[in-house]
C-alpha positions in Angstrom: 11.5 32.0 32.6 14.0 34.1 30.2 15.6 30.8 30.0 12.7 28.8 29.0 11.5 31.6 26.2 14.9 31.8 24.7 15.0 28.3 24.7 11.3 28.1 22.5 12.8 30.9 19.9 15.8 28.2 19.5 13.1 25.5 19.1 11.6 27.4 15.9 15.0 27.0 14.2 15.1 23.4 15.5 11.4 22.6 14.0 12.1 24.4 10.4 15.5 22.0 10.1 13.2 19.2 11.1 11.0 20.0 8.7 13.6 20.5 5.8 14.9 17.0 7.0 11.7 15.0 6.4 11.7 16.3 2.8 14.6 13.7 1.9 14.3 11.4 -0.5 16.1 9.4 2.3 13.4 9.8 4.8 10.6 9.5 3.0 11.8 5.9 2.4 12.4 5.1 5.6 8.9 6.2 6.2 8.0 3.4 3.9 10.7 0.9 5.5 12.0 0.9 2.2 15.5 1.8 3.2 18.9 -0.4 2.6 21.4 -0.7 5.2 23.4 2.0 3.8 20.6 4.2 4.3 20.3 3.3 7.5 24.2 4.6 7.9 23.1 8.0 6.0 19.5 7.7 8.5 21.9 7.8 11.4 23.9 10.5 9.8 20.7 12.7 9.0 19.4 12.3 12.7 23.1 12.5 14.1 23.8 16.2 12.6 20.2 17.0 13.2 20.5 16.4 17.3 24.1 18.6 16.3 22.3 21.2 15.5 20.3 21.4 18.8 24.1 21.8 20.4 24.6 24.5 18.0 21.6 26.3 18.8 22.1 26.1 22.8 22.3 28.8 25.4 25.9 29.3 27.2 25.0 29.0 31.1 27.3 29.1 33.2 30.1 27.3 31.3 27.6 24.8 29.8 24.7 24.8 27.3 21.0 24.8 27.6 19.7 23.4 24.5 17.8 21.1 22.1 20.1 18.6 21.4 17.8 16.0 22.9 15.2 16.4 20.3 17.1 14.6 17.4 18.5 11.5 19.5 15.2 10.8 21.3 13.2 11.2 17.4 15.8 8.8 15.8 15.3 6.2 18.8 11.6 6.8 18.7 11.6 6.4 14.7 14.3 4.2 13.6 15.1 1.7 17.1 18.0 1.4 19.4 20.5 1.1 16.8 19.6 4.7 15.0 19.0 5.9 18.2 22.5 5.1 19.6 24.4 6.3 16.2 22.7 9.4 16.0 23.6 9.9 20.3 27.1 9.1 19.5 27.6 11.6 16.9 26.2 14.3 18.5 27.2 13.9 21.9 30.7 13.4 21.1 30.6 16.4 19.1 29.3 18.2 22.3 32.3 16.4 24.0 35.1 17.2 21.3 34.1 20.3 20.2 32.4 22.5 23.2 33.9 20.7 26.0 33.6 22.0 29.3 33.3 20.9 33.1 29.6 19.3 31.8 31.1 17.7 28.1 31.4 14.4 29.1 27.7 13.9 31.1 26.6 15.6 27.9 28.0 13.1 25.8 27.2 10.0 27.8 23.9 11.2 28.8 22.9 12.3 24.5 23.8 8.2 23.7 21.6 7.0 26.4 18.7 9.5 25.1 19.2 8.0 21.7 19.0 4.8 23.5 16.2 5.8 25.4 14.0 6.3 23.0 15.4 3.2 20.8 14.2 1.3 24.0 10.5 2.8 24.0 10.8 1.6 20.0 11.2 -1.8 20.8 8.8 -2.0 23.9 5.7 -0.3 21.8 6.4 0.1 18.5 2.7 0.9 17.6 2.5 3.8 20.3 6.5 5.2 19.8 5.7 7.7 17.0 2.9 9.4 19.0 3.2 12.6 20.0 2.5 12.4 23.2 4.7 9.4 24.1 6.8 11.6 22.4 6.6 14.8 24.8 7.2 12.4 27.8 9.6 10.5 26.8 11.4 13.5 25.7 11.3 14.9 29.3 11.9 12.0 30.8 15.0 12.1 29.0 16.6 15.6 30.3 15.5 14.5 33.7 18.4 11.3 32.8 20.6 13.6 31.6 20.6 16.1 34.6 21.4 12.7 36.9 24.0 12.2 34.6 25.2 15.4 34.8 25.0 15.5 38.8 26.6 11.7 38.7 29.8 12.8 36.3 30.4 16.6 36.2 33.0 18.0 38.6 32.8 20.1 40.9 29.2 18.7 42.1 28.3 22.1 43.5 28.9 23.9 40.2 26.5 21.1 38.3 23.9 21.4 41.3 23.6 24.9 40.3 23.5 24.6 36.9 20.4 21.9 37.2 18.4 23.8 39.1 18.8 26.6 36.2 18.1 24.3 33.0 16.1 21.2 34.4 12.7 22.5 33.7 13.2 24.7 30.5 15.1 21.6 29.0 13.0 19.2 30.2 9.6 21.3 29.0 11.4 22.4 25.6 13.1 19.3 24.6 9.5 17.8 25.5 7.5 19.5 23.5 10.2 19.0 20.9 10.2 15.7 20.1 6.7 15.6 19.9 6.4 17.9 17.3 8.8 16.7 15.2 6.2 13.7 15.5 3.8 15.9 14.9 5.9 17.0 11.5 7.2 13.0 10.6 3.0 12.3 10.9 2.2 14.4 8.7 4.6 13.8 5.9 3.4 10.5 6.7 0.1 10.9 6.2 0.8 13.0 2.9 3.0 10.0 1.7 -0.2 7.7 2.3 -2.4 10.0 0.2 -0.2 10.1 -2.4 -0.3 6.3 -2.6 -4.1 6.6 -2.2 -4.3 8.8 -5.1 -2.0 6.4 -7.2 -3.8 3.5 -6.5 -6.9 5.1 -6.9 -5.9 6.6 -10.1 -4.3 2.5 -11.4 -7.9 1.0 -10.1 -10.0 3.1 -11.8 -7.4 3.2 -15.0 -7.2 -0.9 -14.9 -11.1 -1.2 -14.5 -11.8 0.8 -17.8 -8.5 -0.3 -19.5 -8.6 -3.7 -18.5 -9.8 -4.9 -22.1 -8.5 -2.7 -24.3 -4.7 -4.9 -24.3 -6.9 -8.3 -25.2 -5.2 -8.1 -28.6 -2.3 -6.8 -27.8 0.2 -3.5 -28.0 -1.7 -1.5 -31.2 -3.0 1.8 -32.5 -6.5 1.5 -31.0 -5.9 0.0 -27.6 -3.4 2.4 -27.4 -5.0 5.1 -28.1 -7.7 3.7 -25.9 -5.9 3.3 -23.1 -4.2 7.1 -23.5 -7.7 9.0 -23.6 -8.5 6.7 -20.3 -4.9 7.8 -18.6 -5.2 11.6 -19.7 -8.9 12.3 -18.4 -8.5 10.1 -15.2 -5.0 11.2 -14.1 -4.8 15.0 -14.9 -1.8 14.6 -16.9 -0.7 17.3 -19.6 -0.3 14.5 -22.4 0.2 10.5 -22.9 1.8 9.0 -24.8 2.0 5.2 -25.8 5.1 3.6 -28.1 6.1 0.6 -29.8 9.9 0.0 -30.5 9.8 2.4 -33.3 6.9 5.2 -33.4 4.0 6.5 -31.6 1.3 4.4 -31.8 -1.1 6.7 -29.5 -1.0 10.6 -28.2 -3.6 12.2 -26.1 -3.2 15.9 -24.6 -1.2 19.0 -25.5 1.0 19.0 -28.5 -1.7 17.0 -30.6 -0.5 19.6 -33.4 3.0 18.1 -33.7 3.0 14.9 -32.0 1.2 12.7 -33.9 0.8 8.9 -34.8 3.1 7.3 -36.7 5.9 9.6 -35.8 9.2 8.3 -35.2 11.1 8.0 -31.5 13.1 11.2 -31.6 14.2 11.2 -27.7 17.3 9.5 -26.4 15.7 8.4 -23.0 12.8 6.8 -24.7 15.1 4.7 -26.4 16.9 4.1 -23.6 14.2 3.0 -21.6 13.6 0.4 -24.8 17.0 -0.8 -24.2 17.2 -1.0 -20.2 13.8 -1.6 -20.0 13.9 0.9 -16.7 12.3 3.8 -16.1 13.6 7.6 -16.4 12.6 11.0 -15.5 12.9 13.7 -18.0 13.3 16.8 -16.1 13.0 20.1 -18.6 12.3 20.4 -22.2 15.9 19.5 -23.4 15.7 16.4 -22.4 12.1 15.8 -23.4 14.2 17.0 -27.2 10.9 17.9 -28.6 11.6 19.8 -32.4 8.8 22.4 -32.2 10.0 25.7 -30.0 6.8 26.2 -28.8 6.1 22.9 -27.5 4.2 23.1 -23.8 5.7 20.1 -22.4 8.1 20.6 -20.1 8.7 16.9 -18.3 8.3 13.8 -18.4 8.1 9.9 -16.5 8.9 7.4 -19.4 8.1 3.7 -18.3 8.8 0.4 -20.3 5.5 -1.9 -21.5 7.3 -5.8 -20.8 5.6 -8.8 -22.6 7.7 -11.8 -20.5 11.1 -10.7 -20.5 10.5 -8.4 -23.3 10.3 -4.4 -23.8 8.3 -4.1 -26.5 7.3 -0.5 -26.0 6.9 2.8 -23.4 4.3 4.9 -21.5 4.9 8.8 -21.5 3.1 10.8 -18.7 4.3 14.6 -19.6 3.7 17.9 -17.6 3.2 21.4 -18.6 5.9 22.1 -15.4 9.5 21.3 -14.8 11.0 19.1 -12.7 9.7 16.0 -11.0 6.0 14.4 -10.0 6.1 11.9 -7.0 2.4 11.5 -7.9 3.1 10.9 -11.2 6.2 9.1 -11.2 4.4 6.6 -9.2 1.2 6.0 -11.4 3.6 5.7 -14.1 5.0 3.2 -12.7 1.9 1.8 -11.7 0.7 1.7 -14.7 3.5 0.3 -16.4 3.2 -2.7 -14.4 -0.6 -3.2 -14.8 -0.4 -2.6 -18.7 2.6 -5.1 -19.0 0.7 -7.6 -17.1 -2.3 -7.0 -19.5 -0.2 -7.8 -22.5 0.9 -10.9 -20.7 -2.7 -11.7 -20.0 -3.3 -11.2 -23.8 -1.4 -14.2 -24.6 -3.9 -16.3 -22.5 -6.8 -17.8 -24.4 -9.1 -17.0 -21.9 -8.5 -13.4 -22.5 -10.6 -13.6 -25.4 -13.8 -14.2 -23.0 -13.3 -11.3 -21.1 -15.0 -8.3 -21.3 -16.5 -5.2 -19.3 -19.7 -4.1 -18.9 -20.5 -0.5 -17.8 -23.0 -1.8 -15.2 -23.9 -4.9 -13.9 -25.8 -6.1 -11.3 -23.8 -6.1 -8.0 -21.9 -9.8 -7.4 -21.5 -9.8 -11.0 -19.9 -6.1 -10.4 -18.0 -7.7 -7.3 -14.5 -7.7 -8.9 -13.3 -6.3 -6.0 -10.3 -3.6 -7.1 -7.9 -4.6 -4.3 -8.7 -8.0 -4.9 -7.3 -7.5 -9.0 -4.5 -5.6 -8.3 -3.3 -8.0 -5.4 -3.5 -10.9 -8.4 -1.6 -8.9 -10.5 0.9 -8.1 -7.9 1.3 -11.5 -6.9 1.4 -12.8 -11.0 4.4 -10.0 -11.1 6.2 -11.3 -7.9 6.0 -14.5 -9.5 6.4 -13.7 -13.4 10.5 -14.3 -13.1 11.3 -16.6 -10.1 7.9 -19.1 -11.2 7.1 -18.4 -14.5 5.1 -21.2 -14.9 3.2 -20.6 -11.6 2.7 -17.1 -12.9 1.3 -18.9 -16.0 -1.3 -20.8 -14.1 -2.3 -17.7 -12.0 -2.7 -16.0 -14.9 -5.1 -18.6 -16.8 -6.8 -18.7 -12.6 -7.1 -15.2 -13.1 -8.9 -15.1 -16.8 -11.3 -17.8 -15.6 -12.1 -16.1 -12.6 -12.6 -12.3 -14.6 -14.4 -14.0 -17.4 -16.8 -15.7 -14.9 -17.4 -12.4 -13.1 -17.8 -10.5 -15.9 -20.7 -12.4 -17.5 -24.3 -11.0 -18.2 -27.4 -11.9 -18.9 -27.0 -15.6 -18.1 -29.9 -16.6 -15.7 -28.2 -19.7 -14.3 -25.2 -21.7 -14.1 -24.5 -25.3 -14.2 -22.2 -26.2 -11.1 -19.4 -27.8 -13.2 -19.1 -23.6 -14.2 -19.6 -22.2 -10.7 -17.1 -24.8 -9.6 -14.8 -23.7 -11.9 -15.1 -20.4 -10.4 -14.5 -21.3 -7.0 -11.4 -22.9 -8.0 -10.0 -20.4 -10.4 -10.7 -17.9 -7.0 -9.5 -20.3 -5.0 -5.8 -21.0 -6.8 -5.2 -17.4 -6.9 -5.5 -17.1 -2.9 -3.4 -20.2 -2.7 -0.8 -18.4 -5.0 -0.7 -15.7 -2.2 -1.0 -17.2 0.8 0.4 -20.5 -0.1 0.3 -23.0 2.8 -2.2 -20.8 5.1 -5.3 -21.8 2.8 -6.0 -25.2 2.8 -9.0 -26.4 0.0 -11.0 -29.6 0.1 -13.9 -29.7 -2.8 -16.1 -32.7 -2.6 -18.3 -32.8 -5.5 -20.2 -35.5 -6.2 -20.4 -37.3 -9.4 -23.8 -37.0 -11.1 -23.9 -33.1 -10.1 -22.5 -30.8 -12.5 -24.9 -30.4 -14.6 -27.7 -28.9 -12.1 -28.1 -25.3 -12.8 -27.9 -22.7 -9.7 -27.8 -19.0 -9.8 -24.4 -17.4 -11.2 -22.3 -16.1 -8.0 -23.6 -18.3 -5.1 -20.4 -20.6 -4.4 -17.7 -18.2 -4.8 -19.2 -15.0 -2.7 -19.4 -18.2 0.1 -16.1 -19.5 -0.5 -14.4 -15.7 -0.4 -16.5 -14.9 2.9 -15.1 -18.0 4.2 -11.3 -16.8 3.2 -11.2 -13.4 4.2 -13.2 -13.2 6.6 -12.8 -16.4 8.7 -9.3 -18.3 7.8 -6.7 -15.2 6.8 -7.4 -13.6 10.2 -6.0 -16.8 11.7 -2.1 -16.6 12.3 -2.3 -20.2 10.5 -4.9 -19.9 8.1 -6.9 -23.0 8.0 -9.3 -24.8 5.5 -12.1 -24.0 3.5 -14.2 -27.0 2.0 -16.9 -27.1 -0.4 -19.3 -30.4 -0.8 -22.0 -30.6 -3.3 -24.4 -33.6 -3.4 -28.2 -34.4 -3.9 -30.5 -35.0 -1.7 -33.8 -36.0 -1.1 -34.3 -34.7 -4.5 -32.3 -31.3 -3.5 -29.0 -30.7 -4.3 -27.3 -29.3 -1.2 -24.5 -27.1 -0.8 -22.1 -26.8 2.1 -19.1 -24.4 2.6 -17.6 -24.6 5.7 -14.6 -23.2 7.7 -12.6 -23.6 10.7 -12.1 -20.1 11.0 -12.5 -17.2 13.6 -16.2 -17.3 13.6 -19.1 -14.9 13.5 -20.7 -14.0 16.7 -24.5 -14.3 17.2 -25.7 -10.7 16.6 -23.1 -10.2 13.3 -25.2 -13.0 11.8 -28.4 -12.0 12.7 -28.3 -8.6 11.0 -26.6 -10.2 8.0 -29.8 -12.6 7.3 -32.5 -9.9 8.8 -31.0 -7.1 6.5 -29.6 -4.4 9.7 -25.9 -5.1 8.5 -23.9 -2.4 7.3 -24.3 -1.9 3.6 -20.7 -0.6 3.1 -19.3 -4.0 4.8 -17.9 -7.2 3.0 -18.7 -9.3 5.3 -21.9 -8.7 5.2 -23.0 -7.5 1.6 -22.1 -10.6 -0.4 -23.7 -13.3 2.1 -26.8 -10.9 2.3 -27.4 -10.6 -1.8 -26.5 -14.4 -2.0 -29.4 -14.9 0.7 -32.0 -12.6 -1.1 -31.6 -13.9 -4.1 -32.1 -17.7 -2.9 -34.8 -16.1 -0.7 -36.9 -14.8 -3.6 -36.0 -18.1 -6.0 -36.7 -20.8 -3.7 -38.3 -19.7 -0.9 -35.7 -20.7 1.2 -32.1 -19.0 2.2 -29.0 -19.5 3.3 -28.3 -21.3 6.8 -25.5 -20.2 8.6 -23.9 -21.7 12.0 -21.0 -20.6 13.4 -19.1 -20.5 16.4 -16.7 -18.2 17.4 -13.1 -19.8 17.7 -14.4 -22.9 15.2 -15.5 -22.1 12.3 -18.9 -21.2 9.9 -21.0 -23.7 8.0 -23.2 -21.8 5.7 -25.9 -24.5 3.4 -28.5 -24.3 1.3 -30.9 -26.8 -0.9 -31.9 -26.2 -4.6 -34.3 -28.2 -5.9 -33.3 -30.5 -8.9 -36.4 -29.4 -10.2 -36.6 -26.0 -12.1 -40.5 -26.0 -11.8 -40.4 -25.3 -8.0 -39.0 -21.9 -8.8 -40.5 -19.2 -6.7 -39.8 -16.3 -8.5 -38.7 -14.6 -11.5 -34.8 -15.4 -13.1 -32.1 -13.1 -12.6 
């Protein structure tokens, strides 16, 4: 029992340096499998002279050690796979072996590799489970009961091992247990933390992109500028913005107004740098912010680039009243300067000229799903220097597709314009997914010129995508066929996707689905809407495994209309 309780007061120190190791810029990467192969080397390092320290920390018994050392090779086979796993077991059990010795120093370091392996081998069986903390705690004391065989197996004399087992087995196996699972415990939670900081970023670029979205139709000036600052400063929390041109300030929003103003020329060295590198920098104190006025408040600042095409042609500031560095920040910069970059592209586009924002509009017309515009403009910026011209035709997709959304007060559509829409959705799915989404439109000739309510075919089309062919490993194909009738022009979207079962559909056409659900929100509104015009919904089959057919009729005659426009 002594054993055990001095072994827990060695397991504080043990969790405070795993906690002061999950800071690193290093690890926090990794936890974003961001890392390079040399920092994989300095990963195995990190966990290697972590699982050290366990060694350091031990208990002398008897001519050996009681301690932690576990903890750090299990963790690095548990987190980072056999290969981290086995470096950081090699450096720390041959520094048991080389430096401590003993009649137990080689078991120690054999047995501290296969620990690392160990857990590296619980990585690659269950990856999904391997960073729980209770997989953790067992396999933690699982391995001390293979390092005790190991120590029975290759420590001479036998007897003096024997004894020494029966003294550490069950404090090592119960500490080192309940060590590795709470340095899960610690990795989870900078995890999570890492996750809401990239919630709040990508929050914080949504909501920025949906108000800012048209101020850059006319390009890099004083008033979208300035537009765009007031927008950044009350939404992010920032001390001051600031937006540039290659020469001055063109806008400045926050503290400082009274000597920071428009017009004024680019004083600091790392703005201009930026202008020339066209990378980002950090300016960490007030010196190298190089403000003239002593009593300026700012104290740092993230300076981005603004890119037209291969171009800088000018740079966001995000300053703080505080010194030192914002990962929040630094990231929405960033952010940021990618979205506004790609807006300036977009300006170039003469389709930009058609779009515009409403503050409300009625909800498929207010269905520009967020995720769904920054995954365009993540894909146009993959492709902006490998494909330009691709990029060139997503972007002209993407105009047509917001200018269509963002339409009011139109009652109906011709289907030559709804069509359009559905394809300008359509190609910038294909742009992402490439050959998993297959499209076949059949329209008949004669057609296009019926009128139907705006946002029928796309919601159908985008249900069909998401929801039936992307879950597929292979995707599959979506097809649209319009054609007339017995005086009815009929509309068919259809799928070989996943399916929906029997009840799903139900509650989508009865009205029981969940509100907050895709699946079912755009379908339902679609089905209301023909409901209350024509009398007479959508019909949807489906079968799960096959695919969905979802129809509907519209009289060629506008005097059959039920009931009021939209």
């Amino acid at each position: 029992m002594e054993l055990l309780v001095a072994l827990a007061e060695r397991l504080s120190v043990i969790v405070t340096v795993a906690f002061l190791m999950t800071r690193s810029r290093v690890f926090r990467r990794f936890l974003r499998s961001q890392i390079t192969q040399r920092e994989t080397l300095t990963l195995i390092l990190i966990f290697g002279a972590f699982s050290t320290t366990g060694t350091y920390s031990g208990i002398s018994i008897h001519g050996a050690l009681a301690n932690t050392r576990a903890i750090g090779a299990v963790s690095a086979g548990l987190l980072g796979g056999p290969l981290v796993g086995f470096g950081a077991g090699i450096i720390a059990g041959f520094h048991r072996y080389l430096v401590y010795g003993g009649f137990t120093g080689l078991a120690c370091a054999v047995s501290t590799t296969m620990e690392g392996l160990l857990g590296g081998f619980v990585y690659r069986l269950a990856r999904d489970k391997a960073s729980d903390w209770r997989v953790g705690i067992g396999v933690g004391m699982v391995a001390e009961v293979l390092q005790m065989v190991i120590i029975l197996v290759l420590a001479q004399p036998f007897d003096e091992a024997w004894n020494l087992v029966k003294i550490i087995a069950v404090p090592m196996m119960v500490v080192n247990g309940l060590g590795v699972g709470l340095f899960l415990v610690i990795v989870k939670t900078v995890y999570m933390e890492e996750e809401q900081i990239a919630a709040i970023q990508a929050q914080n670029v949504l909501h920025i992109a949906d108000v800012t979205l048209p101020y850059f139709r006319t390009g890099l000036n004083v008033e979208s500028a300035q537009k765009a600052a007031q927008c950044i400063h009350t939404i992010a929390h920032v001390a001051a913005v600031a937006l540039t041109d290659t020469e001055q300030i063109i806008a400045y929003v926050g503290l400082g107004e009274d000597h920071h103003f428009l017009g004024q020329p680019i004083l600091t060295e790392a703005t201009r740098k930026v202008l020339q590198t066209g990378k980002p920098i950090q300016a960490i104190s007030e010196t190298e912010i190089h403000c003239q006025d002593p009593n300026c408040p700012l104290r740092s600042a993230i300076i981005v680039p603004l890119r037209q095409g291969e171009k800088t042609i000018g740079v966001l500031k995000l300053y703080r009243a505080q010194r030192g560095k914002s990962k929040v920040n630094v990231t929405l910069a960033e952010g940021l300067g990618k979205l506004f970059s790609t807006q300036l592209e977009l300006a170039d586009l003469e389709h930009q000229k058609e779009l515009r924002i409403a503050a409300e509009i009625r909800v498929l017309q207010a269905q520009i799903q967020p995720h769904f515009l920054f995954n365009a403009i993540n894909t146009v910026v993959s492709l902006i220097r490998t494909q330009p011209e691709k990029a060139r035709e997503v972007l002209i997709f993407l105009g047509e597709f917001l200018r269509h959304n963002m339409r009011q007060g139109v009652a109906f559509h011709s289907v030559r314009e709804e069509c359009k829409h559905v394809q300008a959705y359509l190609a910038i799915e294909e742009a992402r997914f490439g050959d998993k989404l297959q499209v076949n439109m059949d329209i008949e000739a004669g057609t296009e010129g019926f009128l139907l309510p705006p946002l029928v075919l796309q919601p159908l089309v985008e249900n069909a995508v998401k929801h039936g062919l992307l879950p597929k490993e292979n995707g599959g194909t979506v097809s649209l066929h319009v054609y007339i009738e017995r005086d009815c022009l009929n509309i068919k979207v259809r799928d070989d996707g996943i399916g929906i079962s029997s009840f799903k559909l139900r509650n989508i056409l009865e009205g029981n689905h969940d509100e907050s659900t895709e699946t079912g929100l755009g379908l339902k509104n679609v089905h209301r809407r023909l409901l209350g015009l024509y009398g007479q919904g959508l019909l949807i089959e489906s079968s799960l495994g096959k695919g969905t057919l979802i129809s509907f009729r519209v009289p060629t005659s506008g005097s059959v209309l039920k009931g009021a426009t939209l």
